[in-house]
C-alpha positions as CSV (number, residue, x, y, z in Angstrom):
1,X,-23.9,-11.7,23.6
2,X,-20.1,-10.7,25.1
3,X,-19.1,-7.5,24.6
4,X,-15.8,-6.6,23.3
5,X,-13.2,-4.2,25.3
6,X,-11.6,-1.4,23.5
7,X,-7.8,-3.4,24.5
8,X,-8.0,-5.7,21.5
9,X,-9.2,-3.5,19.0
10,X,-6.8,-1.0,19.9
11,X,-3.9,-3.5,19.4
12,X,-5.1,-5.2,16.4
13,X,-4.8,-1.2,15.0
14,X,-1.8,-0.5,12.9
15,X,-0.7,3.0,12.3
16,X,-0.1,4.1,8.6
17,X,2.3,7.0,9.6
18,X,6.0,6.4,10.2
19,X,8.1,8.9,11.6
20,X,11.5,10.2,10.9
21,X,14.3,8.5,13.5
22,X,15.3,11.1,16.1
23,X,18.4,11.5,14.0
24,X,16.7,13.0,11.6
25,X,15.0,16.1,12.9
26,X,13.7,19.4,10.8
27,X,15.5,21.9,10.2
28,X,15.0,25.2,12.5
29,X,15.9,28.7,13.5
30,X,18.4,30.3,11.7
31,X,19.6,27.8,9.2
32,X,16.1,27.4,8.4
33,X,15.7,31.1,7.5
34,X,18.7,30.7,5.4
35,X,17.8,28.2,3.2
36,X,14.3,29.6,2.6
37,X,16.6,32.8,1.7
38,X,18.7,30.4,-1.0
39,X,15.5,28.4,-2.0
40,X,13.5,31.7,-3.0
41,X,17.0,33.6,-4.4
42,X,17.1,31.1,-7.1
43,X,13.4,31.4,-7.5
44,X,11.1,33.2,-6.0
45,X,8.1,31.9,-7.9
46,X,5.5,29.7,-6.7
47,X,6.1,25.9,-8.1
48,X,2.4,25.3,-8.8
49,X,0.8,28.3,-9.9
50,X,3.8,30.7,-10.7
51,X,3.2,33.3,-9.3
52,X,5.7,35.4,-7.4
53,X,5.9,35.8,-3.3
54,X,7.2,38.2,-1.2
55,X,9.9,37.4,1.0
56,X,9.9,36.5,4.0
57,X,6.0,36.5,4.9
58,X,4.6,35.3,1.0
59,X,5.4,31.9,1.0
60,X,5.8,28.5,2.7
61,X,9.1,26.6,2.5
62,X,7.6,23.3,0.8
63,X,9.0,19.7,0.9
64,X,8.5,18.1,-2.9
65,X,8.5,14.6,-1.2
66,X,6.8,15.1,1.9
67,X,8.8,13.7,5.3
68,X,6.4,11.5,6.5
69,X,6.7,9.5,3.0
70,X,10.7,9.3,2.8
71,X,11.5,12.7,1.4
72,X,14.8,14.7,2.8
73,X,14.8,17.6,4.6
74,X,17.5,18.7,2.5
75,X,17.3,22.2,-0.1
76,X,16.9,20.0,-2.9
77,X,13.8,18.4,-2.1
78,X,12.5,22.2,-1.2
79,X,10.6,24.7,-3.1
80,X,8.2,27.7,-3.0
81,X,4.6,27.6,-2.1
82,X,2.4,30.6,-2.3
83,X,1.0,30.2,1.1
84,X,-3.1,32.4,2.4
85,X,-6.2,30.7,2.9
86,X,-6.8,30.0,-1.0
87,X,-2.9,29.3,-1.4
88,X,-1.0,26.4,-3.0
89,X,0.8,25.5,0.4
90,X,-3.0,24.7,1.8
91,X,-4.0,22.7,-0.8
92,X,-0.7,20.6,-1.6
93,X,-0.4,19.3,2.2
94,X,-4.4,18.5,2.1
95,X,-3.4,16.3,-1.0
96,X,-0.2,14.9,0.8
97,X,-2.8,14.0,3.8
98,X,-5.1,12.2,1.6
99,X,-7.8,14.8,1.5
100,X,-10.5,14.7,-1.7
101,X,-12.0,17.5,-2.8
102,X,-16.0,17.0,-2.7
103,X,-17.5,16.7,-6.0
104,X,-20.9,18.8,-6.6
C-alpha cells in the first residue's frame, strides 16, 4: 500500500474565504469612532432585539452584509448590535460563520 504525502492534499484544498483587495481596508481610529457616533445618533437601538445600548461601551458597530461575503464597509451597511456574552453581536457573527445551534 503507498502512502500519500500531505503536498497533494493540501493543493487539491480550496479555500471558501475570499478577502477584501488591499484597497479595500476597514475602517479605524478616529473615523471609525465617528461613524459608530452617527450610526447610534440616528438609533441607538439594538437591530435584533431592540433594546437600547449605551454609548460608547454597549454595542458593537455591525456590518448587515458581512465583508468577507461582498458587503461595504460603508455606514449604510452598518448598524447596532447589543454586544456581552449573551448579546446579539455574538450570536449574529456565529450565524455569519456558519455556526448551528445544537438541538436537544
Amino acid at each position: 500500500m503507498k502512502l500519500q504525502t500531505k503536498k497533494p492534499r493540501i493543493a487539491r484544498h480550496k479555500p471558501t474565504v475570499t478577502f477584501a483587495p488591499a484597497e479595500k481596508k476597514r475602517l479605524t481610529g478616529r473615523r471609525l469612532q465617528d461613524r459608530r457616533l452617527k450610526v447610534w445618533t440616528k438609533d441607538g437601538h439594538c437591530a435584533m432585539c431592540g433594546r437600547f445600548t449605551l454609548f460608547p461601551n454597549g454595542f458593537e458597530l455591525d456590518h448587515r452584509i458581512p465583508l468577507h461575503q461582498g458587503g461595504e464597509d460603508v455606514e449604510e451597511n452598518c448598524q447596532i448590535l447589543c454586544n456581552g456574552p449573551d448579546g446579539c453581536h455574538d450570536k449574529k457573527t456565529r450565524m455569519d460563520g456558519g455556526y448551528k445551534p445544537r438541538r436537544y
